[in-house]
C-alpha positions in Angstrom: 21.3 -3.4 -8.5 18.9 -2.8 -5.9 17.2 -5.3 -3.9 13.8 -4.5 -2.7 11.6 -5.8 -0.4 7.4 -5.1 -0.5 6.0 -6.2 2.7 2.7 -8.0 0.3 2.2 -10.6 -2.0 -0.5 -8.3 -3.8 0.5 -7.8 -7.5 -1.4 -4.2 -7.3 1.4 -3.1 -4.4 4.0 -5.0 -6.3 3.5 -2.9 -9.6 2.9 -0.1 -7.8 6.2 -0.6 -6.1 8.3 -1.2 -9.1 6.7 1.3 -11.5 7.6 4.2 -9.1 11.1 3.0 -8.7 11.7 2.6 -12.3 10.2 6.3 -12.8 11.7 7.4 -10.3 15.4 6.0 -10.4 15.6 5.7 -14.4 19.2 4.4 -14.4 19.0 2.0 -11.5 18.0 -1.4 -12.0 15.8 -3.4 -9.1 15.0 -7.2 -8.1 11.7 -6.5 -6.3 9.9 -9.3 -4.5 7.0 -9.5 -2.5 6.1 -10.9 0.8 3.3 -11.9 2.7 3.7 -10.7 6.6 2.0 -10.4 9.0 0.4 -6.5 10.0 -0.6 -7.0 14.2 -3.4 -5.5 13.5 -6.9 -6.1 12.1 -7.5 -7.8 8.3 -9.4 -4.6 7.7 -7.7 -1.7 9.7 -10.7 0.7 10.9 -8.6 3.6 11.4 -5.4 6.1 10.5 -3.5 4.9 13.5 -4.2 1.1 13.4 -3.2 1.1 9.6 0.1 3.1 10.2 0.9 0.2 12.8 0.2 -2.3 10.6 2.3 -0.7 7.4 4.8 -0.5 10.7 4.7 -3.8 11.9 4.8 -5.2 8.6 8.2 -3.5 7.4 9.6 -4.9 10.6 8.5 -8.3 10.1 10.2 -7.7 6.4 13.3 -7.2 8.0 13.3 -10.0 10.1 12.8 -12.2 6.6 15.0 -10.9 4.3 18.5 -8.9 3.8 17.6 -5.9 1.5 18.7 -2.6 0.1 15.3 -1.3 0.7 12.0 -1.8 2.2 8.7 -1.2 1.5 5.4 -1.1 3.2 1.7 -0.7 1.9 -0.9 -0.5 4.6 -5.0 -0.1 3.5 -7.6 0.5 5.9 -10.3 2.9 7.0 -10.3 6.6 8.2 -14.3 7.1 8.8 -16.2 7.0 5.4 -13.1 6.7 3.7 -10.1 4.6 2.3 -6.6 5.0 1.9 -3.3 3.4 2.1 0.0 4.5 4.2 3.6 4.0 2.5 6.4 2.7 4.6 9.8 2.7 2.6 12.8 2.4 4.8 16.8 2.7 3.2 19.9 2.7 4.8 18.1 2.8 8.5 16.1 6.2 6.9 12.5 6.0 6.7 10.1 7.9 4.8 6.3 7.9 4.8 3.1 9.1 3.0 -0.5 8.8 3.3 -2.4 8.5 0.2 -5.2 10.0 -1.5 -8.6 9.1 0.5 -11.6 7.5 -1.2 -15.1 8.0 -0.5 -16.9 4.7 -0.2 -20.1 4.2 -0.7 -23.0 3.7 2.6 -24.0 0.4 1.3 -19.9 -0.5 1.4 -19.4 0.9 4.9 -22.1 -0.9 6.5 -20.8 -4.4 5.0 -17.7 -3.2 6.3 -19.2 -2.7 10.2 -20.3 -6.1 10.1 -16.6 -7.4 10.0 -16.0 -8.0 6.5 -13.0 -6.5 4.6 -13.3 -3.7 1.7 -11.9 -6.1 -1.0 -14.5 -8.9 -0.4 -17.5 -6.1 0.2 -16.9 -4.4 -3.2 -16.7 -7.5 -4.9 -19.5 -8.6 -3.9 -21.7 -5.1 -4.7 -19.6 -4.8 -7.8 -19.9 -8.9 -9.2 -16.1 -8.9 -9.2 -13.8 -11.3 -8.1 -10.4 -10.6 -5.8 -10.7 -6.8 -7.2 -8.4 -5.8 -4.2 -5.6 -7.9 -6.3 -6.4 -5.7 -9.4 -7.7 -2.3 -9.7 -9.8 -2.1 -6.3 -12.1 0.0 -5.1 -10.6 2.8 -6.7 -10.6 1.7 -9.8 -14.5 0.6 -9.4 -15.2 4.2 -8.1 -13.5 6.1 -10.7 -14.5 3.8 -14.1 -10.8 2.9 -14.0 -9.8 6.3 -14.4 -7.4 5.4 -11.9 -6.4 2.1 -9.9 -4.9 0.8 -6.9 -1.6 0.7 -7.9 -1.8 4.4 -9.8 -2.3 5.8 -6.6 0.0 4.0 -4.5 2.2 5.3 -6.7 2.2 8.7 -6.2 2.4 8.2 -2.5 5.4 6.2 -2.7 7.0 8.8 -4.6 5.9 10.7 -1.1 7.5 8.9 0.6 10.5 8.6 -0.9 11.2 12.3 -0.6 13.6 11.3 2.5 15.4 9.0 0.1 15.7 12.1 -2.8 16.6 14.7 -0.3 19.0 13.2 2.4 20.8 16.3 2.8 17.4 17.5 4.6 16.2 14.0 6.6 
């Protein structure tokens, strides 16, 4: 069994986490638990390098807390008009990362955002939800559910795992 360690408490990361281990390591079985440590860097990251650091600073501060077979690392924040998330996963001192899919956000949204607030409380509060960044965030607003937080987190976690799949080449 594998112990992993996700650098949130945020059910969306969590899922996300253990749905593309499960896919991606069928045979394996996981204890995966979440969290909450601290990212150095702003609540709402405002660009590609400040989120990396926090994803960063936060798999450290995982390692600090807790003995694991593997770490993990979701960082959101802003890259201009748009949102996105970097994957940390570290294994056996190797560690691989991905950057995923970018999401338009609406003017309205951005100009919330500039005033200091963070992207989860700003599209609840155009879209009448409540904690939506715990559930299928702004991505799942955007798309009609067609996909959600945790979908694509997924997919880049799978990214970044391609150091883990392939050590021959890392």
């Amino acid at each position: 069994m594998w112990t992993i360690a996700v650098a949130s408490a945020n059910p969306a990361k969590i899922n996300a986490v253990r749905q593309c281990f499960s896919d991606t390591f069928p045979d394996k079985t996981f204890q995966i638990t979440g969290y909450a440590v601290p990212s150095g860097v702003a609540a709402q990251p405002m660009c590609s390098d400040e989120t990396l650091l926090g994803a960063k600073n936060r798999i450290e501060a995982l390692k600090q807390l807790k003995q694991a077979d593997v770490y993990v690392s979701i960082e959101a924040g802003l890259d201009g008009a748009f949102t996105f998330a970097w994957m940390l996963i570290e294994h056996q001192g190797q560690r691989g990362m991905a950057r995923s899919a970018s999401l338009m956000l609406p003017p309205a949204a951005l100009d919330l955002i500039k005033q200091g607030q963070e992207l989860g409380d700003v599209m609840d509060q155009l879209f009448g939800t409540d904690n939506i960044k715990q559930a299928g965030g702004a991505i799942g607003l955007l798309t009609h559910n067609r996909l959600s937080r945790s979908s694509v987190y997924q997919q880049a976690l799978l990214l970044a795992l391609i150091p883990m799949l392939n050590p021959q080449w890392f």
